[in-house]
C-alpha positions as CSV (number, residue, x, y, z in Angstrom):
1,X,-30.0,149.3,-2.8
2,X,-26.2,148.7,-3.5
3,X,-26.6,146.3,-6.2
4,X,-29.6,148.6,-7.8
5,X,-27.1,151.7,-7.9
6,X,-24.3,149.9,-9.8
7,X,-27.1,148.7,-12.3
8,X,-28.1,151.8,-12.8
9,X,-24.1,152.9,-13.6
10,X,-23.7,150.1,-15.7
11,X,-20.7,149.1,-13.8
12,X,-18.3,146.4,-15.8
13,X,-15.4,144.5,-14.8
14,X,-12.4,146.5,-15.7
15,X,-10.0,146.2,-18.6
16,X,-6.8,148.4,-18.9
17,X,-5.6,146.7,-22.0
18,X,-6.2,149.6,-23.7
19,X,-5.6,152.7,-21.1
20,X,-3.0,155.0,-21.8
21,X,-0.5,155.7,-19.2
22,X,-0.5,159.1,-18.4
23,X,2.9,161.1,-17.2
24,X,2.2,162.4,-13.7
25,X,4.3,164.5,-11.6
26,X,2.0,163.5,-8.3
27,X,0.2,160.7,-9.6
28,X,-2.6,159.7,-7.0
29,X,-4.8,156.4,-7.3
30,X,-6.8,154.0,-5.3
31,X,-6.9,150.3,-5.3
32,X,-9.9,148.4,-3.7
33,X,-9.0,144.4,-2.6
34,X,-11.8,141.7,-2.9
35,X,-13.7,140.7,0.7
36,X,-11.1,138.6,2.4
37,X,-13.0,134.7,3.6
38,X,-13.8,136.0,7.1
39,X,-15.9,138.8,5.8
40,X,-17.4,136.8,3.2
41,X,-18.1,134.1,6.2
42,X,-19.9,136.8,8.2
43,X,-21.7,138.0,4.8
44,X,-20.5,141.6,4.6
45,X,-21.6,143.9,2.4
46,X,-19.0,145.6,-0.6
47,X,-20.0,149.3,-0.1
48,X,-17.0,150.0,-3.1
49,X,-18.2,150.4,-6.6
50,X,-15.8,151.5,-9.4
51,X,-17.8,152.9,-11.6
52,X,-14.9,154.1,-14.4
53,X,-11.3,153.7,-14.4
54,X,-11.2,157.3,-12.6
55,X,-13.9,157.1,-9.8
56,X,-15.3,155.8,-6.8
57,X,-18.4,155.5,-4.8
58,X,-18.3,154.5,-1.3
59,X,-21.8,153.5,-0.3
60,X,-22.8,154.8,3.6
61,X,-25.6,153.0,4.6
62,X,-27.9,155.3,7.3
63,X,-30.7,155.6,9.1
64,X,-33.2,158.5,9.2
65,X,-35.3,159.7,12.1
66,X,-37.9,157.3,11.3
67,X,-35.6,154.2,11.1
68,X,-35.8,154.6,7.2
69,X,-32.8,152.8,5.4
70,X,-30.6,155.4,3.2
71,X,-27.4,155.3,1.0
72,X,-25.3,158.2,1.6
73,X,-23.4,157.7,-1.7
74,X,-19.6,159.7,-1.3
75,X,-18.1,160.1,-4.9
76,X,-14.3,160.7,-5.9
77,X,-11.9,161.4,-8.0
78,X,-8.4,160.3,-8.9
79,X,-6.2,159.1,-11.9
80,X,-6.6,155.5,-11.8
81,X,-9.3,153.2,-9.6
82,X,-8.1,149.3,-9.5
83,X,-11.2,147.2,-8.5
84,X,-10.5,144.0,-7.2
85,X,-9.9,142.0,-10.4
86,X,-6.6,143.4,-11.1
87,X,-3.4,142.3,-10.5
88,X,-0.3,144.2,-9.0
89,X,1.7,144.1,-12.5
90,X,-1.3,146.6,-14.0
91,X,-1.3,148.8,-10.5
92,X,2.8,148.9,-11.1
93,X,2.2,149.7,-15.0
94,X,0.2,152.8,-14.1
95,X,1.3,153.8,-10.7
96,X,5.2,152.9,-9.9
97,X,7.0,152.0,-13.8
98,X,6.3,155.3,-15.4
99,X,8.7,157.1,-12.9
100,X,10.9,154.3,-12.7
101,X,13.4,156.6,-15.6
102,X,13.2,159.3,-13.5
103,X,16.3,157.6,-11.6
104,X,18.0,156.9,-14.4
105,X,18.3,160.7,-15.4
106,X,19.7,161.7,-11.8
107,X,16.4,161.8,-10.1
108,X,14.3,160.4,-7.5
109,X,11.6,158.8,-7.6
110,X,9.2,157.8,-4.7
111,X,6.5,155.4,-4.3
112,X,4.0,155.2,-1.1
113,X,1.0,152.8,-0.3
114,X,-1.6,154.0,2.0
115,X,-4.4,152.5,3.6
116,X,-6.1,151.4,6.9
117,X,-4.7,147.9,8.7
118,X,-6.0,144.6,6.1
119,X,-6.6,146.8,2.9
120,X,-3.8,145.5,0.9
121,X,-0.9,147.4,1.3
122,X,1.5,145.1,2.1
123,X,0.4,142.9,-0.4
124,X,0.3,145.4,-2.7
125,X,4.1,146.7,-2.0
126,X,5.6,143.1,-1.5
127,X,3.4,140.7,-2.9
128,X,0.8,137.9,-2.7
129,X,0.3,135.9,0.8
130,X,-0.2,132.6,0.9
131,X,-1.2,131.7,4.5
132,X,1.6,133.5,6.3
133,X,4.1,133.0,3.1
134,X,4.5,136.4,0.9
135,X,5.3,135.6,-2.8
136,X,7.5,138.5,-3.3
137,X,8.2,137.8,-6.9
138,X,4.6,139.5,-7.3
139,X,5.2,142.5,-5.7
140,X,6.1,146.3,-6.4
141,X,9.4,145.6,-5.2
142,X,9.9,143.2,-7.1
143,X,8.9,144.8,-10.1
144,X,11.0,147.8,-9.8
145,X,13.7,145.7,-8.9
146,X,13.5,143.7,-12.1
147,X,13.0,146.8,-14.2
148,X,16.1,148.5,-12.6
149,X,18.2,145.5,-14.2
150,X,16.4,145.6,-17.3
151,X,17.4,149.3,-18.1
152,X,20.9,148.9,-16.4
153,X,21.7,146.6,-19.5
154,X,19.7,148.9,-22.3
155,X,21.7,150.9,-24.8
156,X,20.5,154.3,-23.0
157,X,21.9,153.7,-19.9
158,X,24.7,150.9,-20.2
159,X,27.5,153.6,-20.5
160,X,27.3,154.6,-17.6
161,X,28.0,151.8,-15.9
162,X,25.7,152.3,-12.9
163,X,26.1,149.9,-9.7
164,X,22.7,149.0,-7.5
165,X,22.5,148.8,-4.2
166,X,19.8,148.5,-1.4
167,X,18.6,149.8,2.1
168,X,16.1,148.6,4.1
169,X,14.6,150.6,6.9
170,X,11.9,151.1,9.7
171,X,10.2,154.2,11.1
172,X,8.6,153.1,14.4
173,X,7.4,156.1,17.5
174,X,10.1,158.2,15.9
175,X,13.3,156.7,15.8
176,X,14.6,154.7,12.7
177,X,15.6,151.0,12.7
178,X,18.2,149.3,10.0
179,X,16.2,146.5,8.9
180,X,18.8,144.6,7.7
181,X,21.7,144.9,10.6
182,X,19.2,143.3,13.5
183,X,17.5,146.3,13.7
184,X,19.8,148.4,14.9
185,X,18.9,152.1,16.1
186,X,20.4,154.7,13.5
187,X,20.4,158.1,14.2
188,X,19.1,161.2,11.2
189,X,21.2,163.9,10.9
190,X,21.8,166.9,8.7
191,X,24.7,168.4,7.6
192,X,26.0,172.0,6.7
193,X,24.6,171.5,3.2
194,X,21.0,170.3,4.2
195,X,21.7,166.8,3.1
196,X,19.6,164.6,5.4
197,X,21.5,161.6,6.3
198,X,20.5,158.2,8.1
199,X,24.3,157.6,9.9
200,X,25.0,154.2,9.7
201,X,22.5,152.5,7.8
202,X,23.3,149.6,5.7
203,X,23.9,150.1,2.4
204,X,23.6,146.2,0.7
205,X,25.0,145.8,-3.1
206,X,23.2,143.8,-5.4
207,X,23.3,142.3,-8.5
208,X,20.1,140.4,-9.6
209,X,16.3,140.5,-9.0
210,X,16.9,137.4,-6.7
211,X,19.4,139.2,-4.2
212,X,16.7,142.0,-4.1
213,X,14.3,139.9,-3.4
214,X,16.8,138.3,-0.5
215,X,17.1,141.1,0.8
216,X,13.2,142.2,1.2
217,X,12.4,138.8,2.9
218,X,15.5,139.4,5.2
219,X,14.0,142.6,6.3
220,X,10.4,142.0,6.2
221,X,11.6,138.9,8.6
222,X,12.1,141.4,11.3
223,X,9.8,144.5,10.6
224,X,8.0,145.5,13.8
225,X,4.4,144.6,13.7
226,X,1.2,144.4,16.1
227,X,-1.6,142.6,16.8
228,X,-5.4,144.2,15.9
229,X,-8.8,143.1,15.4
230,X,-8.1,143.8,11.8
231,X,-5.1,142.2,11.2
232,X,-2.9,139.6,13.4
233,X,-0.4,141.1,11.6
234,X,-0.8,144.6,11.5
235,X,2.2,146.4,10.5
236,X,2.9,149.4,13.1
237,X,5.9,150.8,11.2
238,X,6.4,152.9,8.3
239,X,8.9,150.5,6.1
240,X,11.3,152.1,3.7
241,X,12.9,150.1,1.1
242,X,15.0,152.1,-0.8
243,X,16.9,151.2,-4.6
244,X,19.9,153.1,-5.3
245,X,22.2,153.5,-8.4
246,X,25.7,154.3,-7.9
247,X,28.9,155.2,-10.0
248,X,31.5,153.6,-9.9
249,X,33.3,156.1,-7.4
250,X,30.2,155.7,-5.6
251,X,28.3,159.1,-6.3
252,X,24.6,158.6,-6.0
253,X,23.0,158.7,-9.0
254,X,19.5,158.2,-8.5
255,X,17.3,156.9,-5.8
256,X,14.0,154.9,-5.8
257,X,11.9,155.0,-2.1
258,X,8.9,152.7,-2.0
259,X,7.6,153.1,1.2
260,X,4.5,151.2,3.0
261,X,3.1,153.3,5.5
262,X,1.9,152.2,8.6
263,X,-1.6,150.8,8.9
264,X,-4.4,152.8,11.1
265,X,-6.7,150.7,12.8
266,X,-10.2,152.0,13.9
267,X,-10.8,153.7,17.2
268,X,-12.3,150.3,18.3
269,X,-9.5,148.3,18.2
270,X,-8.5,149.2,21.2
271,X,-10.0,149.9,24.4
272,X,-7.1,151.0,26.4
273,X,-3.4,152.4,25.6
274,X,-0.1,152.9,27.6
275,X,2.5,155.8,26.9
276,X,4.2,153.6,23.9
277,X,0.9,153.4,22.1
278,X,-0.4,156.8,22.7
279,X,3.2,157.7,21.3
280,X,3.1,155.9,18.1
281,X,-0.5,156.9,18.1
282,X,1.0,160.5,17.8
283,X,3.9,159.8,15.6
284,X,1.7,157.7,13.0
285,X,-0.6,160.8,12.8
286,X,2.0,163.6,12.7
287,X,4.0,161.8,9.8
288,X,0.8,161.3,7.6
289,X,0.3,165.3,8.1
290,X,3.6,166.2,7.6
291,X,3.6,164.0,4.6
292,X,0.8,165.6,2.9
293,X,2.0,168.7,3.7
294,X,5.1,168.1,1.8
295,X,3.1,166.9,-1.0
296,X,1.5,169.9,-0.8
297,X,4.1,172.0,-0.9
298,X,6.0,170.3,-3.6
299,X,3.0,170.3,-6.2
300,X,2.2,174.3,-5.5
301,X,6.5,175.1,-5.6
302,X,6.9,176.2,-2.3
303,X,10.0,177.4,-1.2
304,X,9.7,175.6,2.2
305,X,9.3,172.5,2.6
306,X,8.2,171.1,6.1
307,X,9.6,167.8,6.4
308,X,11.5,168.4,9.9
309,X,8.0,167.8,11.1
310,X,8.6,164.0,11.1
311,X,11.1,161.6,10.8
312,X,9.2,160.1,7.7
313,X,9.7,163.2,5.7
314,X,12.7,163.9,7.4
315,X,14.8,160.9,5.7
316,X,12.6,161.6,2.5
317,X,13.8,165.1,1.9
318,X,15.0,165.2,-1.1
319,X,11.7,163.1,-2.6
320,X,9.9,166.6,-2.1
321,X,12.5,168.6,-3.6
322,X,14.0,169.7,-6.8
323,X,12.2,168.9,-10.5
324,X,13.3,165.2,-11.2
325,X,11.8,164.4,-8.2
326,X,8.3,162.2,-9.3
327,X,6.1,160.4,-6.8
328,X,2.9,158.2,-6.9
329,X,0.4,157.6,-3.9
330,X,-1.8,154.0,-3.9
331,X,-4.6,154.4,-1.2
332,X,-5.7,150.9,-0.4
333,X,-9.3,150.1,0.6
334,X,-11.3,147.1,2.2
335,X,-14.7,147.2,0.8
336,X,-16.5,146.2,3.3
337,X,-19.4,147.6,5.5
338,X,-17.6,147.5,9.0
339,X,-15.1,149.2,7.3
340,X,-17.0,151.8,5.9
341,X,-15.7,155.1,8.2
342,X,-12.1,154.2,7.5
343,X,-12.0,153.5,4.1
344,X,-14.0,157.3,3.7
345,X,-11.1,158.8,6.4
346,X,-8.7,157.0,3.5
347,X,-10.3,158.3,0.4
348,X,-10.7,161.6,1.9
349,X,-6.7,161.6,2.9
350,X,-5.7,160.6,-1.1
351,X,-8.3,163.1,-2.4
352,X,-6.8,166.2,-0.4
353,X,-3.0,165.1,-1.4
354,X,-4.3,164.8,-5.5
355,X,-6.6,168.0,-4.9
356,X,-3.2,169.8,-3.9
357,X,-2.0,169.5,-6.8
358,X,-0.9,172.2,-10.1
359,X,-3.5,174.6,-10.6
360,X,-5.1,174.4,-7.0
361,X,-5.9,176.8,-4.7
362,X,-3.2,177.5,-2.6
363,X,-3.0,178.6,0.7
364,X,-1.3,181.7,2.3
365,X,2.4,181.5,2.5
366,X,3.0,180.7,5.8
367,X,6.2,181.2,8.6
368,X,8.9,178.2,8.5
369,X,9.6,179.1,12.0
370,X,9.0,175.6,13.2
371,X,7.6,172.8,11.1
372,X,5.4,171.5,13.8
373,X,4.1,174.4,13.9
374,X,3.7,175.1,10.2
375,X,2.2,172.1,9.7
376,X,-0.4,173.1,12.4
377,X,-1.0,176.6,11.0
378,X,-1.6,174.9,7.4
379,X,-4.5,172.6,8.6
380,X,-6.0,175.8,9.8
381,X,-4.7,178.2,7.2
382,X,-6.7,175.3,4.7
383,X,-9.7,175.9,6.0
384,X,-10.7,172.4,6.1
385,X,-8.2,170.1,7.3
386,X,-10.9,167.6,7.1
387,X,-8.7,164.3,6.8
388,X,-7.2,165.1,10.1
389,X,-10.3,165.4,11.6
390,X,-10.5,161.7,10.5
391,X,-6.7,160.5,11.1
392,X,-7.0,161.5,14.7
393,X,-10.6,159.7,15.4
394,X,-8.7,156.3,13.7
395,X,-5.7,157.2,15.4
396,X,-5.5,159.1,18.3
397,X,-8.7,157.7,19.6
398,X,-7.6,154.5,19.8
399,X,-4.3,155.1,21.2
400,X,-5.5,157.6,23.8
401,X,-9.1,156.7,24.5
402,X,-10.6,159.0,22.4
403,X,-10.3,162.6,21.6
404,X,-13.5,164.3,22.4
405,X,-15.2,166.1,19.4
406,X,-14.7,169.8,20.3
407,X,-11.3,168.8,19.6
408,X,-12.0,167.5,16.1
409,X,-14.2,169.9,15.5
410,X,-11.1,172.5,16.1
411,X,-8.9,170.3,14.4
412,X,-10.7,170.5,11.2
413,X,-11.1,174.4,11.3
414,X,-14.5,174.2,11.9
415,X,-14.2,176.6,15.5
416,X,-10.6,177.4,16.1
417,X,-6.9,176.3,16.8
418,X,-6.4,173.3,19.0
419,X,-3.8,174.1,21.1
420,X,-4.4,170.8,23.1
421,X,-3.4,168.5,20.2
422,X,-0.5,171.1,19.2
423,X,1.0,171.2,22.4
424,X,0.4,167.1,22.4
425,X,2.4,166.8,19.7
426,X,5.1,169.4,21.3
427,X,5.2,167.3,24.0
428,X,6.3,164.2,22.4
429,X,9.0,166.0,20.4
430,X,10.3,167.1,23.5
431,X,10.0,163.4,24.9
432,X,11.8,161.9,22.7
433,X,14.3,164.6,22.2
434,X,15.1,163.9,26.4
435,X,15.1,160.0,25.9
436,X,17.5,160.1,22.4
437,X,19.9,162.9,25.1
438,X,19.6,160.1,27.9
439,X,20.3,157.4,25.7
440,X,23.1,158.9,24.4
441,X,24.8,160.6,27.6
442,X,24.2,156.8,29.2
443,X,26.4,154.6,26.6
444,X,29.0,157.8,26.7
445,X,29.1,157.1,30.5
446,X,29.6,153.1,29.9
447,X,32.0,153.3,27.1
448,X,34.5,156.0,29.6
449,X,33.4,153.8,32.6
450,X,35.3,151.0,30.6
451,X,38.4,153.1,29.8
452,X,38.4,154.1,34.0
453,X,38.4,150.5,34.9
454,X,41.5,150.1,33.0
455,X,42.7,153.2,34.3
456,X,42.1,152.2,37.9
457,X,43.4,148.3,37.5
458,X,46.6,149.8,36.2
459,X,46.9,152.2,39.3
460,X,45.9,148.6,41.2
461,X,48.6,146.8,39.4
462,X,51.5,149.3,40.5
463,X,50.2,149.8,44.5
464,X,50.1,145.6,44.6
465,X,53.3,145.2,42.8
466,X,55.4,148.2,43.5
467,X,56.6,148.2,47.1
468,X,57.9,151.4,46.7
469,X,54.7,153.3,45.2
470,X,54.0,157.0,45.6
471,X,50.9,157.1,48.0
472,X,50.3,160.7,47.0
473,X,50.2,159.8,43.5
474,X,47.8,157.0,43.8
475,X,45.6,159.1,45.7
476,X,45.8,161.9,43.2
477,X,45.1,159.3,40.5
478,X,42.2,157.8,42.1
479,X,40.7,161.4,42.9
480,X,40.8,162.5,39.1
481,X,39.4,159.7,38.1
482,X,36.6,159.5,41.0
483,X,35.7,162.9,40.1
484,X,35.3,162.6,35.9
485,X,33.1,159.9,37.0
486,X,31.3,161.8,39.2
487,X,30.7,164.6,36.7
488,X,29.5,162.3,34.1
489,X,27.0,160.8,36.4
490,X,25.8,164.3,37.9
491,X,25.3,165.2,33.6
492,X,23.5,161.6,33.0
493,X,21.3,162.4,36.0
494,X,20.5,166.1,35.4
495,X,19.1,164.7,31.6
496,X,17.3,161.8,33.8
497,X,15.3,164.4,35.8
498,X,14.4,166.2,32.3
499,X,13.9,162.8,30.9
500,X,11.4,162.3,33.8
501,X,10.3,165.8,33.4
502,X,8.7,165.4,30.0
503,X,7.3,161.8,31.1
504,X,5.2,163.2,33.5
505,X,3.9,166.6,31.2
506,X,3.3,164.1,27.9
507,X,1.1,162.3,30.7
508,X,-0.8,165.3,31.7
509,X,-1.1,166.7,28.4
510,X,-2.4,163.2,27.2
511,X,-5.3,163.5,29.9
512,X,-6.7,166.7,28.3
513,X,-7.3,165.0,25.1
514,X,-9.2,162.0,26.6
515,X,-12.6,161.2,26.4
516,X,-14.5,160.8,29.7
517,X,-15.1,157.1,30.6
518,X,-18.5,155.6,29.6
519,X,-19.9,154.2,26.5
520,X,-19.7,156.3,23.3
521,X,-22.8,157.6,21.9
């Protein structure tokens, strides 16, 4: 039936010799890889036909009551389809180099690939695999990179005598990890001036392709990743890899942010989940929200932007803001049959960000109280928040054994607000609000623990070598001390009980959202 349909469309290998490229402020497109050799082992079927340059069928195969086979065909739109014949130079020709300038002239530019676990987003972002070996000559960050060197040297932009340098880092359950110092934790702050700043993070000058490139293996040595049906290697991280051009007194100048987003599995890849999973399960969904939100609200000008929602969008601030900003979105599918639900949830995800762009409806201006909760309010303010419907089946189901579907049904406007999920989501803001204050308040009680121990050796020192010491002072010594340290732990422990607290209320929040046990209908 497949193969009758794309007769019937006429559908031809595609050729972009010829395609213009278009100037996009949001540019929005969708690349579908080839069947990989274990589906073409188990002979699965490509639901995936690109019938233009522009549009995309995904083929549902169903069933009626009476067992009759049907195709369910889902059509889209978007500014550029890639089938599986072409390479990652023409996806970076349409998708990444036409806001490549935008740095040059003091903006920012940002690129982000999207796309369930195995659909070719790595691959896409860093280049060809063979085996376990990524050729990253042949990726997007390659490309840019190469470009970036080519235009430092052209007439246009040689006076200003810009200097490159490059970041590389990891979004994992919420906190951020420098990819190239060990993975170290850094900490995201703000300042006075709304300047979102990642403190610490490594900030590596280069000066060719090749130390780019050294750099991007270095860090993609270490990025964290986890094991799934659909990938042995299924990246669990958002990854950040960010190109910056300096002055010479090191102003920032203009910033490129190619980001590949972490991959969603299907709720069957897992059958159970512990607190770290369920959490990543959450902060994997909330960023994609918050993400297209911000998309949302840069397209339609809004004054308020909501990227305190996540971390993502928190270190991508100023991508959202201000009119030299430029971004482009590749949504990566795998054609096949068992893969069917979450390449739709994927297609569905691209097509509300590109539908939210100039000239479309907008919603009602909303309250920036709290960006959790605008981002909440929006989904329901929408109408039809109908890819979260689908990010938290693909997500949250299989993090937290299922979410059952009064919830989804809520989630996607279709009866009313889902304060369950909401407060979810409250819930491990709070969390990891309690751990980062533990955290913090327990190195602050080693590093004055250290300073006390030489404190009390040199009280030691004088009682063993001073025969005529000053009891009273040693005791009065010993007591200040004693007591500091005693305040410090009483603090540390107060924020352990809140720590412990917010453990045990994520827990029984978590158990409202999942699905009684038995086999799913």
């Amino acid at each position: 039936m497949i193969e009758d349909c794309r007769e019937e469309l006429g559908v031809k290998a595609m050729n972009f010799q010829n395609e213009l490229v278009r100037d996009h402020r949001i540019c929005v497109c969708v690349r579908k890889r080839p069947l990989n050799k274990k589906e073409n082992k188990a002979k699965t079927v490509d639901v995936v036909t690109l019938p233009s340059k522009d549009h995309i069928l995904v083929h549902e195969p169903k069933l009626k009551v009476d067992l009759t086979k049907f195709l369910e065909n889902h059509k889209f739109h978007f500014d550029y389809t890639f089938d599986e014949n072409v390479s990652n130079d023409v996806v970076y020709k349409y998708t990444a180099q036409p806001i490549l300038r935008t740095i040059f002239d003091q903006g920012v530019a940002t690129c982000f690939a999207y796309g369930q676990t195995g659909s070719g987003k790595t691959h896409t972002m860093g280049g060809d695999f063979t085996g376990k070996q990524q050729n990253f000559n042949l990726g997007i960050y390659a490309m840019v990179a190469k470009d970036v060197f080519e235009l430092l040297r052209a007439q246009q932009y040689a006076q200003l005598e810009l200097k490159v340098s490059c970041s590389f880092f990891e979004i994992y359950g919420g906190k951020v990890f420098d990819l190239l110092a060990k993975r170290a934790k850094r900490r995201v702050l703000e300042d006075g001036n709304n300047v979102v700043n990642v403190v610490d993070l490594k900030e590596t000058p280069v000066l060719s392709v090749a130390s780019v490139l050294n750099v991007i293996k270095d860090g993609s040595a270490v990025r964290t990743s986890g094991q799934t049906s659909a990938n042995a290697h299924s990246s669990r991280s958002h990854a950040v890899f960010q190109i910056m051009l300096r002055t010479q007194r090191g102003k920032l100048h203009g910033k490129f942010s190619l980001i590949d987003l972490a991959g969603n599995e299907r709720g069957a890849d897992t059958n159970s989940a512990n607190r770290a999973t369920r959490i990543e399960g959450a902060e994997i969904n909330k960023s994609l929200l918050a993400l297209k939100e911000c998309i949302r609200a840069m397209s339609n000008n809004q004054n308020h932007i909501p990227f305190r929602a996540s971390k993502l969008t928190q270190v991508l601030r100023d991508s959202f803001i201000g009119d030299k900003a430029r971004t482009c979105m590749i949504a990566t599918l795998a054609p096949g049959q068992n893969s069917v639900e979450c390449t739709l949830n994927t297609l569905r995800y691209a097509d509300r960000v590109k539908e939210l762009g100039p000239g479309a409806k907008q919603a009602a201006p909303l309250e920036p109280n709290n960006d959790l909760a605008y981002l909440h309010q929006s989904l329901r303010s929408q109408g039809t928040a109908h890819h979260y419907l689908h990010i938290n089946r693909q997500i949250t189901n299989r993090q937290m054994e299922g979410v059952t579907d009064a919830h989804f049904g809520m989630l996607a406007g279709e009866e009313e607000e889902d304060p369950e999920m909401y407060n979810f989501h409250q819930a491990v803001d709070m969390l990891q609000e309690a751990e980062g204050d533990l955290v913090d308040e327990h190195q602050q009680c080693i590093e004055e623990n250290k300073e006390y121990l030489k404190q009390e050796e040199a009280i030691l020192e004088r009682v063993e070598g001073d025969v005529d010491y000053d009891i009273e002072d040693y005791a009065r010594a010993l007591d200040v001390i004693l007591q500091r340290k005693i305040d410090r732990l009483k603090t540390m422990q107060d924020k352990l009980l809140k720590f412990r607290s917010q453990l045990n209320k994520e827990e029984e929040i978590s158990k409202t959202l999942r699905r009684p046990a038995g086999p799913r209908k």
